[in-house]
C-alpha positions as CSV (number, residue, x, y, z in Angstrom):
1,X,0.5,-15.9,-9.6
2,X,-1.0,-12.7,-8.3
3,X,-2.8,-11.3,-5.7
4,X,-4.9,-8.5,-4.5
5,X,-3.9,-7.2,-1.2
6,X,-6.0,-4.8,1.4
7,X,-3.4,-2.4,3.8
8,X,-4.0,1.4,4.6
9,X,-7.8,1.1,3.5
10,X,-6.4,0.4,-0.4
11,X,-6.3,-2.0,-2.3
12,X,-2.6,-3.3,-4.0
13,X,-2.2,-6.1,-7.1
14,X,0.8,-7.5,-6.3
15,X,3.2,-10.4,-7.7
16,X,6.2,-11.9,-6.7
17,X,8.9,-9.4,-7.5
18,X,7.0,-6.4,-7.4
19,X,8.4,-3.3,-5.8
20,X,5.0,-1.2,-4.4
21,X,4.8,2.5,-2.0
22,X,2.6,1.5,0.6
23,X,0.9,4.0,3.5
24,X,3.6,3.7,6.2
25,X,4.2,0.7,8.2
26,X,6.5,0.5,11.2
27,X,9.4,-1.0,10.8
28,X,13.3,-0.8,9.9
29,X,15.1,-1.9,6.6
30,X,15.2,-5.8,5.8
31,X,12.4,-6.5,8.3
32,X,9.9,-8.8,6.9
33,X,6.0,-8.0,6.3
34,X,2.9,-10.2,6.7
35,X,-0.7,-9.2,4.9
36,X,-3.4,-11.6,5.9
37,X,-6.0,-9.2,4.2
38,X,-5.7,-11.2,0.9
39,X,-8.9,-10.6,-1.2
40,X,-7.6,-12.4,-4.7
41,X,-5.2,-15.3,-5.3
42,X,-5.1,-16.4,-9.0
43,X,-3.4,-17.3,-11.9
44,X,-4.8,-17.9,-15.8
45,X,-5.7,-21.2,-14.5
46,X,-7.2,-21.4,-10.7
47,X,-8.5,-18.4,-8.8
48,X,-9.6,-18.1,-5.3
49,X,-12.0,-14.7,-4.5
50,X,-12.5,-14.0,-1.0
51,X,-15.6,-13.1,0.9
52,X,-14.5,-10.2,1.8
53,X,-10.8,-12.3,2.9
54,X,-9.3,-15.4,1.8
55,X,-8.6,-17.8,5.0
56,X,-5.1,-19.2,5.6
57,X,-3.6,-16.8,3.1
58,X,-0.6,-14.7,3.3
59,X,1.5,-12.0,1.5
60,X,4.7,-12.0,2.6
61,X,6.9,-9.0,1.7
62,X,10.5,-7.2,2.7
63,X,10.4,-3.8,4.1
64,X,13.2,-1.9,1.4
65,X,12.5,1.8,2.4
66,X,10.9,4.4,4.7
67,X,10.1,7.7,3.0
68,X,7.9,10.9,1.8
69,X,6.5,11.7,-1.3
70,X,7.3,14.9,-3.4
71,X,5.3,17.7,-1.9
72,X,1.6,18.7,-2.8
73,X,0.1,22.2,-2.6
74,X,-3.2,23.0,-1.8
75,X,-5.2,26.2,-1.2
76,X,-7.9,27.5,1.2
77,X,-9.2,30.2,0.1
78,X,-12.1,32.2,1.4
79,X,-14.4,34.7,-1.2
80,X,-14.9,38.5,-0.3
81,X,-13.1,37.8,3.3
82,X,-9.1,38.2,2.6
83,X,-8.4,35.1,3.6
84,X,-6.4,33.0,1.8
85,X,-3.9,30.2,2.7
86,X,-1.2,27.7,1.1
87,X,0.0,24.9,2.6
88,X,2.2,21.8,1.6
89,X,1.8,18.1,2.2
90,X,4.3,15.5,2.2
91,X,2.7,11.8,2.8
92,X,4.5,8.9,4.6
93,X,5.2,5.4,2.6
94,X,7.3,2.5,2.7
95,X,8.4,0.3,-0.1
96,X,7.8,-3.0,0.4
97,X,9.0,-5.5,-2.0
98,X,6.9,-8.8,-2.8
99,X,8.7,-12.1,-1.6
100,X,6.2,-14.7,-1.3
101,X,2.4,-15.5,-1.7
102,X,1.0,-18.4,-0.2
């Protein structure tokens, strides 16, 4: 059984099991996660497709880390002016491991 789940303005394929880096969520260690913005529940032999969500269904998931990503560089950088800048960005997840679909 998988599903296809909507959080952060992307969208996740997830099964039971699965181990995914979501944008952050609030929340401590342990603490258990509800998506109700299921688009896609289906196996090789039933599927349900939402328009755009699937009524009465649920993701569960448990809330295994807080954390950053590796750091990405970027440039802004101005022609004929001198101006050039570098910065560094380090994004925000949590891992959320899949428990339950239903």
């Amino acid at each position: 059984m998988l599903a296809i789940i909507k959080t952060g303005g992307k969208q996740y394929k997830v099964a039971v099991g699965d181990k995914i880096k979501i944008e952050k969520l609030e929340g401590e260690a342990g603490a258990v996660i509800t998506f109700d913005e299921v688009l896609f529940i289906g196996d090789e032999k039933d599927a349900k497709i939402g328009t755009p969500f699937i009524e009465g269904a649920k993701v569960e998931g448990t809330l295994v880390e807080q954390g950053r990503h590796k750091k990405v560089w970027g440039i802004k950088h101005k022609p004929k002016k001198r101006y050039k800048v570098k910065f560094g960005h380090k994004q925000l997840f949590t891992e959320v491991e899949i428990t339950k679909i239903a």
